[in-house]
C-alpha positions in Angstrom: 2.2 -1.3 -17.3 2.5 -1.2 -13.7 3.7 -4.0 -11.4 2.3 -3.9 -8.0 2.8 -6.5 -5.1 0.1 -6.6 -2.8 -0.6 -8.8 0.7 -3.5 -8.9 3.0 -4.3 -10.7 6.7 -7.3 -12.5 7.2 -9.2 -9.7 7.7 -8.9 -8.2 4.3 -8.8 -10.9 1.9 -11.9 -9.7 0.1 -11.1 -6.4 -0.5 -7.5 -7.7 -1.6 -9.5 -9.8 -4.3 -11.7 -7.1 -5.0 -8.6 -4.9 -5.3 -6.4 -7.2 -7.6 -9.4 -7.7 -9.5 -10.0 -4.2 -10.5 -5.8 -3.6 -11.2 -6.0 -6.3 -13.6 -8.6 -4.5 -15.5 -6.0 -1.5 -15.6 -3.8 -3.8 -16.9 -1.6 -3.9 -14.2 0.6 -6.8 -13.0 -0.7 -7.7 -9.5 2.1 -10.4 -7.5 -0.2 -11.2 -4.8 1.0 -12.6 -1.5 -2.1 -13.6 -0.2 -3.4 -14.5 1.7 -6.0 -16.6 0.6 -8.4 -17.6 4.1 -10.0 -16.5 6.8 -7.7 -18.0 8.6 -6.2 -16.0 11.3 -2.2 -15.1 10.6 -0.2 -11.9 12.1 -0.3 -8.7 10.1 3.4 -7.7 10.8 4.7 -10.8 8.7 2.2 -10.2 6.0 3.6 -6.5 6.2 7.2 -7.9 5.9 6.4 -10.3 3.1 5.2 -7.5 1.0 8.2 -5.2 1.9 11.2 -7.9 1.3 9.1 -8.9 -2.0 9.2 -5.2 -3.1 12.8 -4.6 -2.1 13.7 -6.8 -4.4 13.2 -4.3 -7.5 11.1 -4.0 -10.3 7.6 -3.0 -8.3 5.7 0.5 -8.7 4.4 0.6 -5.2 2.7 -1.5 -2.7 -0.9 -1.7 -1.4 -1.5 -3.9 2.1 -4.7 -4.9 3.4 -5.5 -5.9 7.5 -8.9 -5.1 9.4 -8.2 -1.3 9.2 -5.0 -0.8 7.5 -3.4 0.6 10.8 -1.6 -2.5 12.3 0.0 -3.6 8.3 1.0 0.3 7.8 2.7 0.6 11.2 4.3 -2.6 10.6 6.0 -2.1 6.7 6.9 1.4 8.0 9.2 -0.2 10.5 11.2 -2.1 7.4 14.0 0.2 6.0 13.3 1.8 2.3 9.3 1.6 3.0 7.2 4.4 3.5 3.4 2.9 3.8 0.4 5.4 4.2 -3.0 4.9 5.3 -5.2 6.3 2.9 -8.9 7.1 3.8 -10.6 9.3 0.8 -9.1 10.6 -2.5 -7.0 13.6 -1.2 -5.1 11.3 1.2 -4.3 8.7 -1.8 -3.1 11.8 -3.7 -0.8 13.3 -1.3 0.5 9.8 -0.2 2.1 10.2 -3.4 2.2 13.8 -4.2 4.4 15.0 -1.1 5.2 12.1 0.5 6.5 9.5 -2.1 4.7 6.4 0.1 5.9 3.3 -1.7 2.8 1.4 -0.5 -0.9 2.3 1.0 -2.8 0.5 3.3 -6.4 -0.3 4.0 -8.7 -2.2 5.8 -10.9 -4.7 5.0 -13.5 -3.6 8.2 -13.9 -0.1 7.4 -16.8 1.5 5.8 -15.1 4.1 3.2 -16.9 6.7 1.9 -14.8 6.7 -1.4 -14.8 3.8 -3.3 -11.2 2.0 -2.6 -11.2 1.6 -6.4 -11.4 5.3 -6.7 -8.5 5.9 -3.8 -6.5 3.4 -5.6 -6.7 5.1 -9.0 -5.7 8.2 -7.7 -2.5 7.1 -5.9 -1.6 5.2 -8.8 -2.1 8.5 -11.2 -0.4 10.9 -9.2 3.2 11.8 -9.8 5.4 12.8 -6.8 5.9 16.5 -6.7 9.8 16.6 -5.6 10.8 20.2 -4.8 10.4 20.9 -1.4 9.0 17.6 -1.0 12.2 15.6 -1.6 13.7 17.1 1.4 11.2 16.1 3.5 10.9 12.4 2.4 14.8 12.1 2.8 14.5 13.2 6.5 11.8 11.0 7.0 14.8 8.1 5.1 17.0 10.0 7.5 14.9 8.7 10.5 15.8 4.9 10.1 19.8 5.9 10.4 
């Protein structure tokens, strides 16, 4: 079973519902942050919320929600030990975790996909990181918040 901490601004708090909704069904353990309104709040401290909560052990991975995933993304990747990708269709949610090891993905709530976020969501979650070559890469990305 998977444990997954997730956190959205105002501008996403449907798809995080819609989101935590379909991960229960996978029989996943969803700790959501919220939050809950429309009311407006700042992305970054959603973003940091998510990452602390994570640090703390015992999480899979990550997934943050704002209006188009950019501002919460650019945000957690600024907190040491996260690596947060934006994904858009299936091959990006695969190679977040394929090559790159992201930790979290984000999304927006405004954006039209052209792949169900279900579907993008499945396949991150189902992909295995690759390692090889690729663990060099993701420790000099690590390397890059020395």
């Amino acid at each position: 079973m998977k444990k997954i901490v997730i956190a959205s601004d105002h501008g996403a708090v449907d798809l995080k519902n819609e989101v935590s909704a379909f991960l229960k069904t996978k029989n996943c353990t969803v700790n959501d942050l919220g939050v809950n309104s429309a009311d407006a709040v700042d992305y970054p401290d959603i973003a940091a919320r998510a990452a602390e909560e994570f640090k703390k052990g015992g999480y899979d991975f990550g997934i943050l929600f704002c209006g188009t995933g950019i501002g919460i993304a650019m945000a957690a990747n600024k907190i040491t030990g996260i690596r947060c990708a934006q994904v858009y269709d299936l091959f990006t949610a695969e190679m977040a975790r394929a090559h790159n090891n992201a930790n979290f993905i984000a999304l927006g709530g405004r954006v039209k996909y052209c792949t169900p976020v279900t579907d993008m969501i499945d396949k991150f979650m189902n992909t295995v990181f690759e390692k090889g070559r690729h663990e060099r890469r993701v420790a000099k990305i690590m390397a890059l918040e020395e």
